[in-house]
Every structure is written in structure tokens, then in C-alpha cells.
N, C-alpha and C positions, 0 to 999 in steps of 0.2 A: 786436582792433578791425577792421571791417570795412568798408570805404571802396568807392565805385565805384574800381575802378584807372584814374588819371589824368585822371579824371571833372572839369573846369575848377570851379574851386570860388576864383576870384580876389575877395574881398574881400567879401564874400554880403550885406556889411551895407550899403556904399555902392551896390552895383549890386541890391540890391533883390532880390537870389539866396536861394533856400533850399537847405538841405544838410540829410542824416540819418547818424548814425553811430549804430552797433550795437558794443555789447561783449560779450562772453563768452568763456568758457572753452575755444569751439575757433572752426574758421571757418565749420560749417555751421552750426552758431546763430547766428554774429554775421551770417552774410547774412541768417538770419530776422529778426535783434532790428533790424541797420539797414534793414530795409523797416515795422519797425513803427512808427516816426512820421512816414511820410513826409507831407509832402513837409520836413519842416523839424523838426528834433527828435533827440535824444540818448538812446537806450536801451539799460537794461544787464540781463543777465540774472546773476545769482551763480551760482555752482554747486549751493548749497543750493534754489536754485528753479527748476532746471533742467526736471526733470519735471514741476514744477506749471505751467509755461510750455507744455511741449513738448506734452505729451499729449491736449490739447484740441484742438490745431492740425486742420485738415482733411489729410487725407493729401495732397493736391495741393501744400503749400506745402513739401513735400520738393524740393529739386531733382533734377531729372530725371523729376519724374514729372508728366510731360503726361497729357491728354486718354482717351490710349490703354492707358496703363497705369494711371491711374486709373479707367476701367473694367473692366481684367480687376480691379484689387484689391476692385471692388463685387461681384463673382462671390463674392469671399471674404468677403463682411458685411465690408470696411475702408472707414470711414467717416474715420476720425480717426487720428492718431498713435498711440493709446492702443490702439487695434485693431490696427493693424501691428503693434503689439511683442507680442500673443498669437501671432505667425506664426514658427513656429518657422527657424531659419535653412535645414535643409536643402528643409521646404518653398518658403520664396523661391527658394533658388538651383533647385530643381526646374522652376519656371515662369518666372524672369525669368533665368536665367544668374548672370555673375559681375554683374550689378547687383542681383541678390536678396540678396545678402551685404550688399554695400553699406547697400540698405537696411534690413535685419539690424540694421544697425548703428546706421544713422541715427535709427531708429524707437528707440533707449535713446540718442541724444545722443552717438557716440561719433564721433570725426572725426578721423583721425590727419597731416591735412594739413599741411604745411608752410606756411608765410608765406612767399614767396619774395621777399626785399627786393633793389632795384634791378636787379629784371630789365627786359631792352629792353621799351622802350613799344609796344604794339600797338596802342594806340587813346586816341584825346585825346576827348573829348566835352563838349557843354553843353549843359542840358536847364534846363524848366522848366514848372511849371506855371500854368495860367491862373485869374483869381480867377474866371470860368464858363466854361462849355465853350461852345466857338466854332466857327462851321463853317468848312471850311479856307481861304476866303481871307483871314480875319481871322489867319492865320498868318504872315504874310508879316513885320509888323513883327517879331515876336519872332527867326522864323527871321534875320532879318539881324542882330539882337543878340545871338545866340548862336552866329553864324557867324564875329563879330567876338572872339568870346571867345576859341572853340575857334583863331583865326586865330593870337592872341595866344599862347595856350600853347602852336601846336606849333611858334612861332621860336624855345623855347627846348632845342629837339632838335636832336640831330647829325645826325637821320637823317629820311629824306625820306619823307610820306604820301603812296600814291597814289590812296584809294578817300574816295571822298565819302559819310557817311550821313547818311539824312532817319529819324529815326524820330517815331514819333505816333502817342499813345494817343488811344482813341477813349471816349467817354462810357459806354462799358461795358466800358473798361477792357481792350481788343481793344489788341492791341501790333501796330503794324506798323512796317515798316524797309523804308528804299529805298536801294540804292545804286547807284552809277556812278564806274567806274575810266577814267578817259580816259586819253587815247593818251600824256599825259606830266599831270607831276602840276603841283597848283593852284599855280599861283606866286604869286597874290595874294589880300588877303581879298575882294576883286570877285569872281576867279573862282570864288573855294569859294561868297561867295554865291550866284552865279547860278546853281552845278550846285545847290545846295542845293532852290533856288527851284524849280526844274527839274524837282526830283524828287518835287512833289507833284503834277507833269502825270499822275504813273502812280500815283495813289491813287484807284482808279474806286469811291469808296461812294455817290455822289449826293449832291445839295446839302442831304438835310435833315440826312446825317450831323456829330455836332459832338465836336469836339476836346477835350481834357482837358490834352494834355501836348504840348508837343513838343520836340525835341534834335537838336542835331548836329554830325554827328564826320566825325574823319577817321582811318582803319583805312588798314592794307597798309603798313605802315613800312617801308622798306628802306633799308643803306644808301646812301649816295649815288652809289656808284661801280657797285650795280646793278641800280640807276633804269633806265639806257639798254638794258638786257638783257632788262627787262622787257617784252611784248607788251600793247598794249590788251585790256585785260575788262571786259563787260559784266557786271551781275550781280542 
């Protein structure tokens, strides 16, 4: 089962929240199977319909393969899942390195990853989507109720956040992320909202662009003893 990791998901039905989870048989499908109902939904793939799931897929919805590597893979007629796995493995590793194996691999559903249960939290986040896409100052309410959220889940850490993130999808589904590490981290849910707020001053798309999604978290966990060792970053 394949969850955001430690993605705020407190009580979805009274605060009006959606969640998605994905099952299957290892963890690179179940990241595919929970983005396929998003924003709100339950999907499971068996093993027996593995291929019949996978194969149709666009080669892009591999992870790792952005923009860049989905264009060398169009040099090789790879349109689809179903094309990558005619690519034999020592051709991949010939043109992409040890990520050509990889995707060797991935392209027949194979994923030998571990689950790694109750490892340190690296990132708390809350996200959501809008019932229409809005242009960004109609963001402001949500961002403050989901800043309240994320505020809530990371008091229940031992260890202290010091990066603030804006992230927001745009109507064509363009991901962007903004953050800011200040000089000492957010002591209260005021101050995480107001870097939050803050941080769509550096989203320069112009007024007609409109919103879809937006989230926010707090990344850079450290313990608390070294917080004080830490230098201010921008990022």
C-alpha cells in the first residue's frame, strides 16, 4: 500500500479532505495505482492484472523519467510501457547507465524495494484540491487551513522542522514548490502561515494563470539539539 509519507490526512471526512491509496504487489505500481484516483479514491491492482494495467501506461508515468529522458526514449519509437519492455536490458543500460536496468525492470512490473516502516519523518505535508481552478490570490484561504493542519501534525514529532513548503499545481497540471529555511525554525502555526503566504510572492506566472491544487509542508527535520548548528538557507 502506497501512501504520501506522512502526508496530514487527520479525519478527511469532517474537514472536508480527500485522500488516495494505491495497492499492489510491490511499491512502484502502488505509487502508480495511488495517483490513479486521485484526488479521492481507493485503487488496487492484483497481480494477475498487472500487465494489463501497466502496459498501456505512457512511458512518462515511470518514475524517473522526466521530460528529458522521455525524449531520448521517443528516438526509440517508446511511446508506452508496452514499448519499453521490447528494449532489451543491455540496450537500456547502453544509453541510460545503471538507470537503464532499472527501467529494464520497471517496464515488466518488477520492484524489489523495501517498505521502510518508522523511519525519521522528513516531511509533514497538507494538500488539496480546489472544486475550480483559481487564480493565486484566491489561495490564501486554503493555504491557511492547511498550514493549520500540517501545524497540528508536526507537534506530534520529537524532532524539529526547519524548511517551509508552498507547493501548486497549476491548470495544466505544472507542479511547482517554493521554499524558505529561516534563520531559526517556525515556532508557531502564525509563523509557518505567514512564510507560507510569503511564498507565493515568488510565483511570477501572471494574473490569468489558475490554480488546481495547492499544499503545505514542512521538510528539514532535525533533531532538536541540532537546530542551533544549523546556518540559515535559502532555497
Amino acid at each position: 500500500m502506497e501512501l504520501q509519507p506522512r502526508t496530514v490526512g487527520l479525519a478527511p471526512a469532517e474537514l472536508h479532505l480527500t485522500a488516495s491509496a494505491g495497492v499492489a504487489p510491490n511499491k512502484f505500481l502502488a505509487k502508480i495505482a495511488s495517483d490513479w484516483k486521485k484526488p479521492d479514491g481507493l485503487f488496487v491492482i492484483q497481480p494477475e492484472d498487472v500487465d494489463a494495467f501497466l502496459l498501456p501506461l505512457p512511458v512518462g508515468r515511470v518514475p524517473g523519467v522526466g521530460k528529458v529522458t522521455e525524449g531520448k526514449l521517443k528516438g526509440f519509437e517508446v511511446q508506452t510501457i508496452a514499448d519499453l519492455r521490447r528494449l532489451d536490458s543491455p540496450t537500456l543500460e547502453s544509453r541510460f547507465g545503471r538507470y537503464g536496468v532499472r527501467l529494464y525492470e520497471l517496464a515488466r512490473g518488477v520492484d524489489e524495494s523495501q517498505v521502510v516502516p518508522d523511519r525519521p519523518t522528513q516531511s509533514i505535508s497538507a494538500e488539496d484540491t480546489f472544486e475550480r481552478d483559481v487564480p493565486l490570490p484566491e489561495t490564501e484561504l486554503m493555504i491557511r487551513k492547511l498550514a493549520e493542519l500540517t501545524w497540528a501534525a508536526s507537534r506530534k514529532e520529537s524532532r524539529i522542522a526547519r524548511t517551509v513548503v508552498l507547493k501548486l499545481k497549476t491548470a495544466e497540471f505544472k507542479i511547482l514548490t517554493r521554499s524558505h529555511t529561516p534563520s531559526s525554525p517556525p515556532s508557531s502555526c502564525e509563523e509557518l502561515t505567514a512564510i507560507a503566504l510569503s511564498l507565493r510572492e515568488r510565483v511570477a506566472l501572471g494574473p490569468q494563470q489558475r490554480f488546481r491544487l495547492v499544499g503545505v509542508g514542512l521538510s528539514n527535520f532535525l533533531d532538536r539539539e541540532d537546530v542551533s548548528a544549523q546556518p540559515a538557507l535559502f532555497e
